[in-house]
C-alpha positions as CSV (number, residue, x, y, z in Angstrom):
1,X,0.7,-20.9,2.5
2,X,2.2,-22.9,-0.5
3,X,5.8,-21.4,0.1
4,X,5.5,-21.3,4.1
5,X,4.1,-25.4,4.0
6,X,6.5,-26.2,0.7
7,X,2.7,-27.7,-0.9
8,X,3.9,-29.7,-4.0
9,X,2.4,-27.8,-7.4
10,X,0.1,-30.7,-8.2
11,X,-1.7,-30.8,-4.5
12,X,-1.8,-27.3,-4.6
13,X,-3.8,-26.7,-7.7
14,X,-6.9,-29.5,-6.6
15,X,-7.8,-26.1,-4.4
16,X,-9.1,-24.6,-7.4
17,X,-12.0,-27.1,-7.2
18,X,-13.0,-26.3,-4.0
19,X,-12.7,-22.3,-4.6
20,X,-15.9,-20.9,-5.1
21,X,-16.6,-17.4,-2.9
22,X,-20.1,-17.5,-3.0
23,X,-20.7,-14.9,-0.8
24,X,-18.1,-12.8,-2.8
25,X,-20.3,-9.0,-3.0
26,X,-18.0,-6.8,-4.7
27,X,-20.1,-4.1,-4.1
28,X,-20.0,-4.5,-0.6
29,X,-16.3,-4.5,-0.8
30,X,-16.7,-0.8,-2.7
31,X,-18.9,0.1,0.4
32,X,-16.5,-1.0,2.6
33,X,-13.6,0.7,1.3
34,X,-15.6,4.0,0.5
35,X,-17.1,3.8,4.2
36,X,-13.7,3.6,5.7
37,X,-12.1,6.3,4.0
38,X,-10.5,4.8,1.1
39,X,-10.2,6.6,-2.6
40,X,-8.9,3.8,-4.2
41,X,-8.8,-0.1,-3.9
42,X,-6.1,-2.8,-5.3
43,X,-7.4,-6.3,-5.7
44,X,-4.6,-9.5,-6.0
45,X,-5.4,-10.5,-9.6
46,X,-2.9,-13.1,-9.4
47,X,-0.6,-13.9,-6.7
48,X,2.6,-16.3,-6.5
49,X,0.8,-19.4,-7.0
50,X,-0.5,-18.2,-10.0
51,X,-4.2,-19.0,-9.9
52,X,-5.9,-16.1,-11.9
53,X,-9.3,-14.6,-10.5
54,X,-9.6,-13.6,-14.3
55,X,-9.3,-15.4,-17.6
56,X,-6.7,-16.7,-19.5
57,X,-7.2,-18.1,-23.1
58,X,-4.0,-19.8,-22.4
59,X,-4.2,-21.1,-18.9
60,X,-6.9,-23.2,-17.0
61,X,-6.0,-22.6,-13.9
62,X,-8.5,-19.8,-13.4
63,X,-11.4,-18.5,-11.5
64,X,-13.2,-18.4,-14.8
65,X,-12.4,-22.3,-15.5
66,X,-12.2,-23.8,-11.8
67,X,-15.4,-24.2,-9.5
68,X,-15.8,-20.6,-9.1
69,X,-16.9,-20.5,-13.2
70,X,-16.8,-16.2,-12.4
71,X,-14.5,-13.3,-13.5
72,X,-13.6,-12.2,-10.0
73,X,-11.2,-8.8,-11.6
74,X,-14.4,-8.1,-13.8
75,X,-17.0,-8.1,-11.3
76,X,-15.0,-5.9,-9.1
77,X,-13.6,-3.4,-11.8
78,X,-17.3,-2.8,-12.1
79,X,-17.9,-2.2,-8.4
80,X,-15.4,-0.2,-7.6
81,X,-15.8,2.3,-10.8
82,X,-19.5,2.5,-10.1
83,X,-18.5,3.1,-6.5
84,X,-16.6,6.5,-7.3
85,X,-13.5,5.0,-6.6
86,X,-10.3,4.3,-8.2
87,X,-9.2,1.4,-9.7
88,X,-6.4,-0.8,-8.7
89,X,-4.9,-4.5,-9.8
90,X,-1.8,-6.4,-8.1
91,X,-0.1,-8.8,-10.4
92,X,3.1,-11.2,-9.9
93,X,5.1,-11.7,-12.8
94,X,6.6,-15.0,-10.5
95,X,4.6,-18.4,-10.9
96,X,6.1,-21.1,-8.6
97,X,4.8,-23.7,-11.0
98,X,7.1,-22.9,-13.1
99,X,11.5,-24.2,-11.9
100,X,12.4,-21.8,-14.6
101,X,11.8,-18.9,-12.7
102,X,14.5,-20.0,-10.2
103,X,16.8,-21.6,-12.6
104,X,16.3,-19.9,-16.4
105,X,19.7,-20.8,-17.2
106,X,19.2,-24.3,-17.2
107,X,15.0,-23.9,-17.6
108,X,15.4,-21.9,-20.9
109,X,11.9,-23.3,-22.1
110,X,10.4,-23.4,-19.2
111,X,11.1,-19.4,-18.4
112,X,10.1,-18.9,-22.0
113,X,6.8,-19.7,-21.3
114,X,7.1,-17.9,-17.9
115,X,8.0,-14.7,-19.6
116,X,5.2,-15.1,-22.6
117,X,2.6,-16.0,-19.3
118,X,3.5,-12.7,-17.9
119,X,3.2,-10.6,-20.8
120,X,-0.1,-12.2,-22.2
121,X,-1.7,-11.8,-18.7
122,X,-1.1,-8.2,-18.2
123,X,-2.1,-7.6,-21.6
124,X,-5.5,-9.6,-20.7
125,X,-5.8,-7.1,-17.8
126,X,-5.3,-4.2,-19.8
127,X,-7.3,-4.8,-22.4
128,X,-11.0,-6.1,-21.2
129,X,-11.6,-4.0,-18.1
130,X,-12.1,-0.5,-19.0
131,X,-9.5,1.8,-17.9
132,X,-7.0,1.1,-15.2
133,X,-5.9,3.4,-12.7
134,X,-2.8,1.6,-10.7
135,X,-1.2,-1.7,-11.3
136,X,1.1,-3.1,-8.3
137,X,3.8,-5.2,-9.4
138,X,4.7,-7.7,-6.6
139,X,7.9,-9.9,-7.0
140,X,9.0,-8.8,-10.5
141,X,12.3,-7.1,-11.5
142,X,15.1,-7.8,-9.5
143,X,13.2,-9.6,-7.0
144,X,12.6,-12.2,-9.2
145,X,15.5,-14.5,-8.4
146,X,16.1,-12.7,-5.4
147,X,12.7,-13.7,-3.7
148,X,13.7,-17.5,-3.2
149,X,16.1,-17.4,-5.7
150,X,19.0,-19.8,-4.7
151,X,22.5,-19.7,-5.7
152,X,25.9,-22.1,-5.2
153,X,27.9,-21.0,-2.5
154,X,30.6,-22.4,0.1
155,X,27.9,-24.3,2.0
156,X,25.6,-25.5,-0.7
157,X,22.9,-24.5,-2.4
158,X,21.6,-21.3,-0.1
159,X,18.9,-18.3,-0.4
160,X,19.8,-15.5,-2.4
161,X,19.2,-11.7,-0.5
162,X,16.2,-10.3,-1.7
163,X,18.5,-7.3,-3.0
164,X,20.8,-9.0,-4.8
165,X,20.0,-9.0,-8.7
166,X,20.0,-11.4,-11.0
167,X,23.0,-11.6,-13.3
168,X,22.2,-14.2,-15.7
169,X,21.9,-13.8,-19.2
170,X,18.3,-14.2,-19.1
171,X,15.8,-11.0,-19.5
172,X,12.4,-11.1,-18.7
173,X,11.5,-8.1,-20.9
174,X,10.0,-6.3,-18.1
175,X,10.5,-3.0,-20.4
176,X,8.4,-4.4,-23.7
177,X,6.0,-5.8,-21.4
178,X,5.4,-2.5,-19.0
179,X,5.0,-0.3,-22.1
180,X,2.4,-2.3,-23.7
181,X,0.7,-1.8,-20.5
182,X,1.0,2.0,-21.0
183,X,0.6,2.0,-24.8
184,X,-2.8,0.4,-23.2
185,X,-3.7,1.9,-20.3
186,X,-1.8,5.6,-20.9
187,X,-3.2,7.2,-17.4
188,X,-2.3,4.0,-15.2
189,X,0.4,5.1,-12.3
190,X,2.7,1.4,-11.8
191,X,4.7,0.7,-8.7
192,X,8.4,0.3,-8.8
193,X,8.6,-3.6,-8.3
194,X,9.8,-4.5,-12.1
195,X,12.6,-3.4,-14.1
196,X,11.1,-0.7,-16.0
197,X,10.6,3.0,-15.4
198,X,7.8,3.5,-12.0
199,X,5.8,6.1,-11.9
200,X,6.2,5.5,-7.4
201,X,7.9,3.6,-4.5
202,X,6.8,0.8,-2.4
203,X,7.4,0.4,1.2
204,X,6.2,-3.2,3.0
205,X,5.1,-3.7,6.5
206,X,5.1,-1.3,9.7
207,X,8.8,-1.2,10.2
208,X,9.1,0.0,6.6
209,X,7.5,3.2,7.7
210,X,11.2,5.2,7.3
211,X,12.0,8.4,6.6
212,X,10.6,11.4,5.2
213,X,10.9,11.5,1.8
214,X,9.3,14.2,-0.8
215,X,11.3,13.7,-3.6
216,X,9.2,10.8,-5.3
217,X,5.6,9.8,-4.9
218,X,5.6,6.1,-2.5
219,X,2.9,4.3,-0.6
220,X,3.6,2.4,2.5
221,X,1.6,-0.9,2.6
222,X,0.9,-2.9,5.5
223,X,-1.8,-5.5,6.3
224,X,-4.8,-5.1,8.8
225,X,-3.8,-7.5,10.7
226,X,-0.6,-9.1,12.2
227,X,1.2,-10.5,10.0
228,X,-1.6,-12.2,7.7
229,X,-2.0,-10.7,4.7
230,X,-4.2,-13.8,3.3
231,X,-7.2,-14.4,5.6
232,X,-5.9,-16.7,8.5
233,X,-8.9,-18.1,11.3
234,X,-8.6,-16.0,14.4
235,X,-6.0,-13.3,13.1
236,X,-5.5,-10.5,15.3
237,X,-6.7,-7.2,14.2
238,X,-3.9,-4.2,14.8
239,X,-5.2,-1.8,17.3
240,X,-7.0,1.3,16.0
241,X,-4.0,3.4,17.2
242,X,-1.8,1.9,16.1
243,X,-2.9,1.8,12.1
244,X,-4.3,5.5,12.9
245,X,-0.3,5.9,13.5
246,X,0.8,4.3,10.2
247,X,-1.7,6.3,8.0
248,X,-0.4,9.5,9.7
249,X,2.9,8.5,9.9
250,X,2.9,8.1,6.4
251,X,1.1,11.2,5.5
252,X,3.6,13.1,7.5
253,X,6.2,11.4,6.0
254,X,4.8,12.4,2.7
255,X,3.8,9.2,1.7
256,X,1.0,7.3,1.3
257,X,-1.1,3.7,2.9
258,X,-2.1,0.6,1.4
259,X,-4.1,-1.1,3.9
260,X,-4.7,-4.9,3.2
261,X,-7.6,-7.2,4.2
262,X,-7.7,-11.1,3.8
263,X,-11.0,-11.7,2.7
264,X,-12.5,-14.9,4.1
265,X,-12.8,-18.2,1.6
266,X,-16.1,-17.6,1.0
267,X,-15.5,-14.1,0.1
268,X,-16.7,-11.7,2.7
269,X,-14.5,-9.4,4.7
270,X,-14.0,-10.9,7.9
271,X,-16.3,-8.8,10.7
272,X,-13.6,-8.1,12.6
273,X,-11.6,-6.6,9.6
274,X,-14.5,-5.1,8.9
275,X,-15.3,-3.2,12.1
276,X,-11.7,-1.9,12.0
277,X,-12.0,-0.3,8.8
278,X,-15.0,1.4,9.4
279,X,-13.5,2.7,13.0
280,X,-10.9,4.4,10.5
281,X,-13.3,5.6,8.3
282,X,-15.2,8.0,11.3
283,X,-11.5,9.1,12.2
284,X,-11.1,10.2,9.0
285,X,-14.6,11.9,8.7
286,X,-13.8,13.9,11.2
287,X,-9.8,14.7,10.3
288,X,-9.6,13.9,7.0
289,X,-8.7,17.5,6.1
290,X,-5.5,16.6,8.1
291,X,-4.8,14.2,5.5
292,X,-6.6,14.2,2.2
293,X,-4.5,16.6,-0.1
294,X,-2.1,17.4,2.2
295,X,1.8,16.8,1.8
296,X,4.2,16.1,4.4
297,X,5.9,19.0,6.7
298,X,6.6,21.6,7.4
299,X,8.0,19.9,10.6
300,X,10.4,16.4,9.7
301,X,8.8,13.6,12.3
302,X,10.3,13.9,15.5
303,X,9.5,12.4,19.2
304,X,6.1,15.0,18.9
305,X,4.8,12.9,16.1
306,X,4.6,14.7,12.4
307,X,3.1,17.4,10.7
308,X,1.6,18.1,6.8
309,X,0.5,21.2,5.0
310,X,-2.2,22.1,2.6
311,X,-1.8,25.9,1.1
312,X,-0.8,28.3,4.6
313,X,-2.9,25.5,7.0
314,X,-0.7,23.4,8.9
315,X,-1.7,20.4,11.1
316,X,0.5,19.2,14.0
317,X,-0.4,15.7,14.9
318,X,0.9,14.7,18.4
319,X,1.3,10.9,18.4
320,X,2.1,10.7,22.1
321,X,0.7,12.7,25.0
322,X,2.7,15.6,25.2
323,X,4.6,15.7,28.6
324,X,4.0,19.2,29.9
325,X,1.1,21.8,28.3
326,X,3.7,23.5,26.1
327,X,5.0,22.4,22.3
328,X,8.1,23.4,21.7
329,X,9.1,23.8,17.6
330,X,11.8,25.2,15.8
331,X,10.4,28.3,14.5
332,X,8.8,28.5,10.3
333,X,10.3,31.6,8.6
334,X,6.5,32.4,7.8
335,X,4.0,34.2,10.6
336,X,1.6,32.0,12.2
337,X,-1.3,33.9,12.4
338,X,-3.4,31.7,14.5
339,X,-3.4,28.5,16.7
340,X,-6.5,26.1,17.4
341,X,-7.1,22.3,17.5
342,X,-8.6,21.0,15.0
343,X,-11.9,20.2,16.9
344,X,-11.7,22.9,20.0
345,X,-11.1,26.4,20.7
346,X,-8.2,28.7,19.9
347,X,-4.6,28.2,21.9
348,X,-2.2,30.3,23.4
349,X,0.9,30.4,21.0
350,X,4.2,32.7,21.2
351,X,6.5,32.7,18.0
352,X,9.7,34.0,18.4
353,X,13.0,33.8,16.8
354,X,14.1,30.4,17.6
355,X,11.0,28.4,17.8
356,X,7.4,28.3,18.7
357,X,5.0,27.3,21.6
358,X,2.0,26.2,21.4
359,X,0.1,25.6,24.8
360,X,-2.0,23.1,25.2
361,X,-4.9,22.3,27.9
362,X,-4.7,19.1,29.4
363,X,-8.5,18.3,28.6
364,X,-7.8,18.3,25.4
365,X,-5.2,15.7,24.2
366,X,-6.2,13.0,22.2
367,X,-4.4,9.7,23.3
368,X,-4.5,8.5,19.7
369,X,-3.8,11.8,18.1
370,X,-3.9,15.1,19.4
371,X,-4.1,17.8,15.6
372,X,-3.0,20.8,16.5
373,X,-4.3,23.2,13.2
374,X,-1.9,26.9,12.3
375,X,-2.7,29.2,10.0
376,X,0.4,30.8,8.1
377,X,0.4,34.2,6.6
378,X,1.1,32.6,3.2
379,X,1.1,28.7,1.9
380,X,4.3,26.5,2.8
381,X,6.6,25.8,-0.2
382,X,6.4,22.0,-0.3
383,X,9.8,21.4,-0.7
384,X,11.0,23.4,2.4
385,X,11.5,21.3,5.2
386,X,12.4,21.8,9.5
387,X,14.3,19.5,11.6
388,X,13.2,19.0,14.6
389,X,15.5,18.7,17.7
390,X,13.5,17.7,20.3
391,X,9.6,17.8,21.4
């Protein structure tokens, strides 16, 4: 809200004296999470405004020193471990407080301080909260003057594409700075918004949902709700098929889903955020084997919907009712043995040369996702891919 209404810095920060989340439960966060599927949870440490919901020896614009007077990262770390579930941090390396993150050319001191405020807060996070298990790097690399950055051009001073790198003299040492996380935090997985090496690939918002990709480890996130990824009054939820559709999507896309809520100001989830995660959660108590473990294929996603794999079981998720009883597939160079959905009885199935049919009563589609489950005479190489024509 501080970039979309252009709040000047000094207005901006008197919010820190009103910020105080006393209904902030972290445990009932790790609940929630746990209750809705989740195996891991990624909490914004610091965003691009830079107030920290952790301390700063350095810094007073903190969580620990505003109104709030608590370690928000602490008390979370601690629910979420105790919870069973893995641990996760966001952090922006960008600070709109500070001009010399547009500008370090002509801000040399000013990005100085930027650069030594990045490094000395990561190393804060690495070093007081027991072990780590992802940190997600928001803004940093060549995003830095590419998010906002401006730049002289034949009509003024205009926007700089968010994929066009910086190519100042300037370096923000994202390289020393990431392996002192490691040297740190040696078992932490780090996403690939910085300069330095990633361990996988982030994809923002539903339309990123793109193509299948099994060559690297990446993780589609998207928010709960449309278009807010803070909490906004009155946000619209997505519709349970549609987020069922991304987390599938992305599983058979052999990637993974970062869902986001915006927790309300006095630091519950809002109910109707809520609700929706635990609506995903029963899905995925009952067709989680779909997912969990699974890697994407054998089928590349195609008008039918997509497919993963775990060992010799396959699962066939049909996103859309099918238009007649009968799947058509390009054949697998493997023997199906058997054909069943996933919650039902056996189906007919005939496996030829070409490709394979699977008939399917009309009782049972699923309108948000019909799983079809095969059995292979021997596991699916994960590498080995089908393209797939038509439905």
């Amino acid at each position: 809200m501080q970039w979309n209404e252009q709040i000047p810095v000094s207005e901006y920060a008197k919010l820190a004296g009103e910020f105080n989340p006393g209904h902030f439960d972290p445990d009932a966060w790790a609940a929630l999470a746990k209750e809705g599927g989740m195996r891991y949870m990624v909490l914004t440490a610091r965003h691009h405004d830079g107030f920290a919901l952790f301390d700063d020896p350095e810094s007073s614009f903190t969580a620990v020193k505003s109104a709030a007077h608590r370690d928000i990262v602490a008390e979370y770390v601690e629910a979420v471990r105790k919870a069973g579930l893995r641990v996760g941090l966001y952090y922006s390396p960008l600070d709109w407080r500070f001009p010399g993150f547009y500008f370090p050319g002509i801000y040399r001191d000013n990005a100085e301080q930027l650069r030594a405020q990045y490094a000395r807060q990561i190393g804060e996070l690495a070093s007081h909260y027991g072990k780590l298990d992802v940190l997600w790097f928001d803004g940093g690399g060549n995003e830095w003057l590419g998010f906002g950055g401006l730049e002289w051009g034949s009509k003024g001073w205009q926007a700089r594409a968010k994929d066009k790198p910086y190519t100042g003299s300037f370096d923000w040492k994202d390289n020393e700075t990431v392996a002192h996380l490691r040297q740190l935090q040696p078992a932490l997985v780090i996403n690939d918004r910085t300069n330095a090496p990633a361990d996988f690939r982030s994809r923002e918002g539903d339309g990123a949902l793109g193509d299948f990709e099994n060559r690297y480890p990446w993780e589609l996130c998207t928010t709960i709700t449309e278009g807010a990824w803070g909490y906004q009054p009155g946000a619209k939820v997505k519709p349970f098929k549609q987020l069922i559709h991304l987390l599938v999507g992305a599983a058979g896309r052999d990637g993974n889903l970062l869902l986001n809520v915006g927790p309300r100001p006095d630091g519950q989830i809002d109910p109707p955020q809520a609700d929706r995660v635990r609506e995903i959660g029963r899905w995925l108590a009952a067709n989680g084997e779909s997912i969990y473990g699974t890697r994407g294929g054998p089928w590349l996603p195609a008008a039918y919907g997509v497919s993963t794999h775990n060992g010799s079981t396959v699962y066939v998720h049909l996103l859309e009712a099918p238009g007649d009883s009968v799947l058509r597939l390009p054949n697998l160079p493997v023997r199906v043995t058997r054909a069943s959905l996933l919650h039902g009885g056996p189906l007919q199935f005939n496996q030829s040369r070409q490709e394979l049919k699977i008939t399917i009563p009309a009782g049972a589609v699923d309108l948000v996702d019909t799983i079809i489950r095969l059995e292979l005479e021997q596991p699916w190489t994960t590498q080995a891919v089908v393209p797939v024509l038509s439905r």
